[in-house]
TORDO-537627 format. One record per residue (C-alpha): residue number from 1; x, y, z. Coordinates in steps of 0.05 Angstrom, whole numbers. Last residue first. Layout:
N
+------+--------+--------+--------+
: resi :     px :     py :     pz :
+------+--------+--------+--------+
:  NUM :      X :      Y :      Z :
...
+------+--------+--------+--------+
This chain:
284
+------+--------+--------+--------+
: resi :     px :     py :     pz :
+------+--------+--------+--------+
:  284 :    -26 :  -1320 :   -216 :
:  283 :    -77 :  -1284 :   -169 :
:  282 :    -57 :  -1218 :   -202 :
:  281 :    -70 :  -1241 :   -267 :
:  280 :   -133 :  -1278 :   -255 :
:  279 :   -156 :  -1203 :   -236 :
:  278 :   -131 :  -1180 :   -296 :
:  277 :   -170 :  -1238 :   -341 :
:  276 :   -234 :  -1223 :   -306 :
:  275 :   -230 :  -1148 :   -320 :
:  274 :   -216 :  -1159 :   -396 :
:  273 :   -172 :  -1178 :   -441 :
:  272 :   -103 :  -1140 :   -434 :
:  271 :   -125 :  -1087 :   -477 :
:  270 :   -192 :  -1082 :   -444 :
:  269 :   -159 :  -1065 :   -374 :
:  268 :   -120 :  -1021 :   -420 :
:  267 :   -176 :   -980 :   -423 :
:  266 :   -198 :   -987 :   -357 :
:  265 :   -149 :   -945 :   -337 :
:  264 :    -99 :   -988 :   -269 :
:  263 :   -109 :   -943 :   -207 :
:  262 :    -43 :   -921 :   -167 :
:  261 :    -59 :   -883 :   -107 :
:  260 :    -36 :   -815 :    -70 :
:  259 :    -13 :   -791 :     -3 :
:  258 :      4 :   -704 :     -7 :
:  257 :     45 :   -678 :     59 :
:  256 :     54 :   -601 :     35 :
:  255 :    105 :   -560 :     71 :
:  254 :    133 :   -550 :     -3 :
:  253 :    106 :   -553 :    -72 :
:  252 :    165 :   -525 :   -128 :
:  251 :    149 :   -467 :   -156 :
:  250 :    150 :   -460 :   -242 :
:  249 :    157 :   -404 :   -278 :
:  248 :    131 :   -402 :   -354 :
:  247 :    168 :   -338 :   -388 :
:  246 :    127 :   -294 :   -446 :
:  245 :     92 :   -256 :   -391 :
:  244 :    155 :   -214 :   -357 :
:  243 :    123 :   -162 :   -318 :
:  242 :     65 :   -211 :   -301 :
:  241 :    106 :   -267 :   -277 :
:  240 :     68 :   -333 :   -308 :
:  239 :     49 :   -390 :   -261 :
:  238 :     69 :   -458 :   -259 :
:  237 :     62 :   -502 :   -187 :
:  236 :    107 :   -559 :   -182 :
:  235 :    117 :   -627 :   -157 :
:  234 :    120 :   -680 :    -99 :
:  233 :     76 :   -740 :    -85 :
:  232 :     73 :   -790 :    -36 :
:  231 :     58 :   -861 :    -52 :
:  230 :     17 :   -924 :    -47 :
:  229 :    -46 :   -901 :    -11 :
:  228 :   -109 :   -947 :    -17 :
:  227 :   -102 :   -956 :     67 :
:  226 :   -103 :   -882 :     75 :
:  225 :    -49 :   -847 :    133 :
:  224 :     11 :   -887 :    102 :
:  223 :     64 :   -914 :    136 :
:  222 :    129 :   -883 :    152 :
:  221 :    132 :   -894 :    227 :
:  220 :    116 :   -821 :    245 :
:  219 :     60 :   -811 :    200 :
:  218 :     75 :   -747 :    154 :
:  217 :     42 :   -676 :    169 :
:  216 :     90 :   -647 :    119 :
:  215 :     65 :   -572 :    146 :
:  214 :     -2 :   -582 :    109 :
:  213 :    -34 :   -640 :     93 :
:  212 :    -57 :   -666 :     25 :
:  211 :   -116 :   -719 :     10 :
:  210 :   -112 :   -776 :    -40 :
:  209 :    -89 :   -757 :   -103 :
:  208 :    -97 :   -811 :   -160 :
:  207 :    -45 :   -824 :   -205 :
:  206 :    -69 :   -866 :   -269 :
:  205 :    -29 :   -913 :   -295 :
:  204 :    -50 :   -941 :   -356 :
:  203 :    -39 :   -887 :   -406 :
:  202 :     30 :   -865 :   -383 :
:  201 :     53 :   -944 :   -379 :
:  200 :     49 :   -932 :   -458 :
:  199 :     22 :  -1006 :   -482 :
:  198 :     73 :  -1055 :   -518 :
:  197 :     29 :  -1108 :   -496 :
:  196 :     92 :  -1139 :   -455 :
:  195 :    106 :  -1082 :   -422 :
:  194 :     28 :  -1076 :   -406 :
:  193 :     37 :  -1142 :   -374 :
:  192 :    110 :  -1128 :   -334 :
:  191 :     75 :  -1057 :   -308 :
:  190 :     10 :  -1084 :   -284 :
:  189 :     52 :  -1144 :   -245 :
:  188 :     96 :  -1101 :   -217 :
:  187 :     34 :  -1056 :   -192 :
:  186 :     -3 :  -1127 :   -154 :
:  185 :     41 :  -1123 :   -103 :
:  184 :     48 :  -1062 :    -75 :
:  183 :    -13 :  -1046 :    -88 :
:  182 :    -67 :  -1023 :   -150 :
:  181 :   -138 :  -1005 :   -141 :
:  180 :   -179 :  -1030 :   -206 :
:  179 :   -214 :   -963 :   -259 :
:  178 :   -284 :   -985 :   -269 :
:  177 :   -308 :  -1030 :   -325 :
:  176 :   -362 :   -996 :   -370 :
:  175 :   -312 :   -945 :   -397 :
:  174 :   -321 :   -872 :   -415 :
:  173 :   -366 :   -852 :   -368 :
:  172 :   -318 :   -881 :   -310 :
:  171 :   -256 :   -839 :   -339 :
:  170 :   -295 :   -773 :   -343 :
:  169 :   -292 :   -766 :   -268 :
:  168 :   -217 :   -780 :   -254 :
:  167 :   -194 :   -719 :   -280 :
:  166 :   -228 :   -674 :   -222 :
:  165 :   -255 :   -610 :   -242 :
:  164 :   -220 :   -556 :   -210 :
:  163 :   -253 :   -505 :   -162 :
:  162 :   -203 :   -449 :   -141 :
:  161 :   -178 :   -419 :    -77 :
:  160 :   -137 :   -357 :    -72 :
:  159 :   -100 :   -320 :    -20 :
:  158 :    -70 :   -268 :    -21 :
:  157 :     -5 :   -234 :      0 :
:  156 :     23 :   -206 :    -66 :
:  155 :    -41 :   -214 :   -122 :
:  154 :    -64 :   -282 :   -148 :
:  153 :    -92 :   -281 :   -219 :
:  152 :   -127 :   -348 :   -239 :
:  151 :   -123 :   -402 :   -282 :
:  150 :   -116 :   -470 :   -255 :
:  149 :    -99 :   -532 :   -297 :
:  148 :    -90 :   -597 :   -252 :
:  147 :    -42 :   -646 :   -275 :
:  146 :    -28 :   -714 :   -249 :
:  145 :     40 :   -744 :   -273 :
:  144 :     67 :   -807 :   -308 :
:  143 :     72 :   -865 :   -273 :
:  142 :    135 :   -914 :   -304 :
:  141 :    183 :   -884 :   -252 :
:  140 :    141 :   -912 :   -196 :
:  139 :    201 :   -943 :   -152 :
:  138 :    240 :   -869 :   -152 :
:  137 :    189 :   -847 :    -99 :
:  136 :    167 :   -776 :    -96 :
:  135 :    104 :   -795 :   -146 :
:  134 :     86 :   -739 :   -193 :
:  133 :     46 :   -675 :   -183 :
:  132 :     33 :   -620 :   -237 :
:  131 :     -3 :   -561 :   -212 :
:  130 :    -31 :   -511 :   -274 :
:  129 :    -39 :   -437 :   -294 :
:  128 :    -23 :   -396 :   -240 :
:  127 :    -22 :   -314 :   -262 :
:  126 :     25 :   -288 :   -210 :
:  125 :     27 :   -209 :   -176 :
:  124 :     85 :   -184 :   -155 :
:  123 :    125 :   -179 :    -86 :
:  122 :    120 :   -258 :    -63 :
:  121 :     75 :   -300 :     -6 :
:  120 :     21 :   -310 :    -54 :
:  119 :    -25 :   -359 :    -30 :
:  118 :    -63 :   -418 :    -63 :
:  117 :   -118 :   -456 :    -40 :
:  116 :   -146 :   -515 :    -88 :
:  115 :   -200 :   -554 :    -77 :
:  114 :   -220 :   -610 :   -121 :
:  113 :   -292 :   -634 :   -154 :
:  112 :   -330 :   -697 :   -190 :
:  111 :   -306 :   -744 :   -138 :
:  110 :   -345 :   -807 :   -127 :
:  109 :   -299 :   -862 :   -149 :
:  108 :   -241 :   -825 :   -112 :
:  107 :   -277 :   -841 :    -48 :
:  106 :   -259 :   -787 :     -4 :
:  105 :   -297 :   -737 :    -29 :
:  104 :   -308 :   -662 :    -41 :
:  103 :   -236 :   -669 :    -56 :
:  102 :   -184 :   -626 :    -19 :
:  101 :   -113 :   -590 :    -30 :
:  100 :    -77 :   -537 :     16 :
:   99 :    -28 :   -490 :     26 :
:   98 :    -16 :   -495 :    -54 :
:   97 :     40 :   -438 :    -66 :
:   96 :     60 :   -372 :   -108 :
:   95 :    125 :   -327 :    -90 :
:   94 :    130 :   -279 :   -137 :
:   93 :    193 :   -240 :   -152 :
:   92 :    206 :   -166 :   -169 :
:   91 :    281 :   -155 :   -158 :
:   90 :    304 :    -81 :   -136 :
:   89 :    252 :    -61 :    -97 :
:   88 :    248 :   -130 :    -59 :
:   87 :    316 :   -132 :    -54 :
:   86 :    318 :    -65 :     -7 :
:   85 :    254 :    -95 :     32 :
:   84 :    288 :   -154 :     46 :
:   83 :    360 :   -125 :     60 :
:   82 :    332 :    -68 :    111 :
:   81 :    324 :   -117 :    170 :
:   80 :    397 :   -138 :    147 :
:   79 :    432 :    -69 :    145 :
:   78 :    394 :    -38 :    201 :
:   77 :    428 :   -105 :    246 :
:   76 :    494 :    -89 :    217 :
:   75 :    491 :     -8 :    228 :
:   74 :    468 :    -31 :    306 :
:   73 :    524 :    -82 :    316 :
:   72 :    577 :    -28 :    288 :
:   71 :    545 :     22 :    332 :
:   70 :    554 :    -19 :    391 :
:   69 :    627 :    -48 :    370 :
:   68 :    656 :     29 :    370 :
:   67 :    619 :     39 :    437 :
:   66 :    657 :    -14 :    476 :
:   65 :    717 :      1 :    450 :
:   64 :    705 :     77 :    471 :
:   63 :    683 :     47 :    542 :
:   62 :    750 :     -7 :    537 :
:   61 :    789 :     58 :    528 :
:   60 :    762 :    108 :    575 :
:   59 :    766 :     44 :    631 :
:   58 :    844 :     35 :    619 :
:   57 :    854 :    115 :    615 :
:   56 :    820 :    111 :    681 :
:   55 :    865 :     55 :    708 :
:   54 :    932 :     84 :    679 :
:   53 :    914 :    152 :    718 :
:   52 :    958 :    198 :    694 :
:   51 :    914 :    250 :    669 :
:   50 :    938 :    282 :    603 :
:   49 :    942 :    361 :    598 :
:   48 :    987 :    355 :    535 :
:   47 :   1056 :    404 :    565 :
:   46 :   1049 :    393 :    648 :
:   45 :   1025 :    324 :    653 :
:   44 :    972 :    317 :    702 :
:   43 :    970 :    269 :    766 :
:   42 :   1049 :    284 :    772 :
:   41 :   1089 :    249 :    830 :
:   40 :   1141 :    218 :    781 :
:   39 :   1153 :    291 :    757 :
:   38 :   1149 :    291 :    684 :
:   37 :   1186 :    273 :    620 :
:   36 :   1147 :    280 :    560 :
:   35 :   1120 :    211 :    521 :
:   34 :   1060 :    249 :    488 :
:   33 :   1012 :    202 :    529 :
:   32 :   1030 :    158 :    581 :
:   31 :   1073 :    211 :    601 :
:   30 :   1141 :    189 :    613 :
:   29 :   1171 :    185 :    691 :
:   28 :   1214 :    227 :    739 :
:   27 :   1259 :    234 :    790 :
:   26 :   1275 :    300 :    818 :
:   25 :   1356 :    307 :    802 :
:   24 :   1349 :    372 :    751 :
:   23 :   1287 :    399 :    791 :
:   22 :   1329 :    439 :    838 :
:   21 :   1347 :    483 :    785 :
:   20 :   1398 :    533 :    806 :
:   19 :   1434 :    488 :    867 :
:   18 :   1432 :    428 :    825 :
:   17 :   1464 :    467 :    766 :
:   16 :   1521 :    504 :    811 :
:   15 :   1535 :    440 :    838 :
:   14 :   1546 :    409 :    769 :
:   13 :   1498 :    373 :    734 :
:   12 :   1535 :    301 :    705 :
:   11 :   1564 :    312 :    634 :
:   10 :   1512 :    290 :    569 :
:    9 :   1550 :    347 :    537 :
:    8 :   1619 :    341 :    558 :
:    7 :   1653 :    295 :    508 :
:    6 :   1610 :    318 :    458 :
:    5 :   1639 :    401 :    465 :
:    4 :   1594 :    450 :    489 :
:    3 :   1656 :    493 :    525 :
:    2 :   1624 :    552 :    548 :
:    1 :   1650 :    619 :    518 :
+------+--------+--------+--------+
């Protein structure tokens, strides 16, 4: 019986061996695949079939890469033209705002009418009921707002103008005196007097829109377009979600460049005696 003892297995071949199986001493190298030992000269290896071309393995390899990143790119890029329209069967919002805002004249004296145009850029249909606009800047905290109510039903992606009567209309047919321009200068002095007549600045100060631009069509050096202007506005639009009609929403007005100015009521004109006395006021 052969002697299989460890101190002779891992023996050089004998003659007999080498002369038997000439392949014993070939040299070889590992598959690049199943790690088998194979003829160094071997395109193929002879127990999984692999070719042993490093370079085409290389290129198979960077293509599969290549093609695992491609469908990822193209599953992400479904995903996120799809997210829109997913959300917007899931969540029903509307999207209501002013793209624009006219007087049938500039002269606020002579207005009797507004403009409104409204669009609907959300999933569900809005009732508006009102715009409330306030000056942006922090230096006319004592104005109080200018509110337009508008009722009307806008549907998802409409449009919608509506015909508002303007506030300032019923103020001359009230008074004798007209309502006096305010500036810069002569608006510190309003607010000191009326301060001092224990009058609610609210009821003095009456914000007067001017004209509204859209795309926040503001003059590049920060002046106004209107000489009468004093301030920009900001503010909302409320409307009521059908499918929820007990809740008041509120959008806030963007792209929408809106110049206003300050006019002093005549009624507290009268409460600080009288035109002439007011205009003495602001010369003093």
């Amino acid at each position: 019986m052969a002697d299989i003892s460890e101190e002779n297995v891992f023996d050089e071949p004998s003659e007999h061996d080498k002369a038997k199986n000439p392949r014993v001493m070939m040299p070889t190298k590992v598959c690049i695949a199943c790690q088998s030992l194979i003829p160094v000269g071997a395109s193929l290896c002879r127990d999984c079939g692999t070719r042993q071309n490093t370079s085409s393995r290389l290129l198979f390899r960077i293509a599969a890469y290549a093609a695992v990143f491609t469908t990822v790119i193209s599953l992400m890029t479904t995903a996120i033209a799809f997210a829109p329209t997913a959300y917007g069967l899931i969540v029903k919002s509307p999207k209501p705002r002013i793209i624009e805002l006219d007087f049938d004249s500039d002269d606020p004296m002579k207005r009797k009418l507004g403009d409104f145009s409204l669009f609907n850029g959300g999933n569900t249909n809005a009732y508006v009921t009102k715009v409330l606009l306030r000056p942006s800047s922090n230096k006319f905290s004592e104005v109080g707002t200018s509110e337009f109510a508008i009722f009307g039903l806008m549907k998802p992606g409409e449009g919608m103008e509506m015909k508002i009567g303007y506030p300032f209309s019923n103020v001359r047919s009230r008074f004798s005196s007209k309502p006096m321009l305010l500036d810069a200068n002569t608006y510190p002095i309003v607010t000191n007097a009326i301060e001092d007549k224990k009058v609610d600045p609210e009821k003095c100060l009456m914000l007067v829109p001017m004209d509204a631009r859209l795309g926040l069509d503001a003059p590049e050096n920060g002046e106004f377009r209107r000489h009468e202007t004093i301030t920009t506005l900001e503010g909302e639009l409320f409307y009521i979600d059908r499918s929820n009609p007990t809740s008041i929403l509120s959008a806030p007005i963007e792209d929408l460049y809106i110049e206003a100015a300050l006019y002093f009521h005549p009624y507290c004109i009268w409460k600080l005696g009288g035109e002439q006395t007011v205009t003495e006021l602001f010369k003093g």
